[in-house]
N, C-alpha and C positions, 0 to 999 in steps of 0.2 A: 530563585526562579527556575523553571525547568523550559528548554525551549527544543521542540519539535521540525526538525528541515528536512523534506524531503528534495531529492533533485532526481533529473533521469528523464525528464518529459521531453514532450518533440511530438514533431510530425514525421508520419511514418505512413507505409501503403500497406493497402490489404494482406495480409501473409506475412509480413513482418513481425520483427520485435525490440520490443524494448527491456531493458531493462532499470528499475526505480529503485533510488535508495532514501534512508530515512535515518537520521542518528539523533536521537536523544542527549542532550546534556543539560548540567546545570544542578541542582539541589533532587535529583531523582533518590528515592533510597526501592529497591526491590520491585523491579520490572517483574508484572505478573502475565501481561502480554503485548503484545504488537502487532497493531495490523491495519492493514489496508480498506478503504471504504469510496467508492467511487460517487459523484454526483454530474450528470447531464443535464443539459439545457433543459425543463420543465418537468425535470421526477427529482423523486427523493432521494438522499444519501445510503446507498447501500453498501453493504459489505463484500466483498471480494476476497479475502484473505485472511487469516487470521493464527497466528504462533505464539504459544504458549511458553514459559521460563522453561516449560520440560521438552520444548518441542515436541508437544501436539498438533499437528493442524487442520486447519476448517477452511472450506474453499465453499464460493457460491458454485450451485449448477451451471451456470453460465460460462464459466472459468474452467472449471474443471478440465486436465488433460492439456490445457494450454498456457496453465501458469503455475508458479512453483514460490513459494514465498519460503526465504531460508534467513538463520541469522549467522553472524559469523562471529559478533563480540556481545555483552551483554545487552550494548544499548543503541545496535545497529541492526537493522533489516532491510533486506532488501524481498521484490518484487521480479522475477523473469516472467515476462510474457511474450508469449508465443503465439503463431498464426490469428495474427491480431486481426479482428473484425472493424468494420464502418460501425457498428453498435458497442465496440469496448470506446470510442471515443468519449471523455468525459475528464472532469477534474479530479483527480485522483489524491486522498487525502491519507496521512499517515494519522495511525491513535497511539497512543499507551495511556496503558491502566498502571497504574505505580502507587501503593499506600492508597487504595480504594478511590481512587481521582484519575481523571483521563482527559488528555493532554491534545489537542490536537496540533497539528500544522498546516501553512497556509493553503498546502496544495499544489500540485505541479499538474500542468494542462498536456496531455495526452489524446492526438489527434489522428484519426485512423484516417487514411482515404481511400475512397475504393478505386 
């Protein structure tokens, strides 16, 4: 079984940061990526971040310039964000792609306030 934990969440004020972590364990073989996807109170789950085994990465427009998603071991990433908005608040979810399957975790609640 492969299981997905992110932690790092909290309340925080406008200008603030956090920063989120995510590790993977369990029966994985060949992380192809990891990444971040955010979901709010009545919209859909979107992507925010996203790191590739080669370290490529892909950021929403909305992010950009205020977060920075890095890994530091195969099956760990993390999230820094920066000058954090009342609109980055949302449930924040970690993915991996691994052997054409993607994993998610339950989620860590990230709350901005202005």
């Amino acid at each position: 079984q492969v299981q997905v934990v992110e932690s790092g969440g909290g309340l925080v004020q406008a200008g603030g940061s956090l920063r989120l972590s995510c590790t993977a364990s369990g029966s994985i073989v060949s992380i192809s990526a990891m990444g971040w996807y955010r979901q709010a109170p009545g919209k859909q789950r979107e992507l925010v971040a996203i790191i590739s085994s080669g370290g490529s990465t892909n950021y929403a427009d909305s992010v950009k310039g205020r977060v920075t998603i890095s890994r530091d071991t195969k099956n760990t990433v993390y999230l820094q964000m920066n000058s954090l908005k009342p609109e980055d608040t949302a449930v924040y979810y970690c993915k991996v792609d691994a052997a054409l399957r993607r994993y998610w975790g339950q989620g860590t609640q990230v709350t901005v306030s202005s």
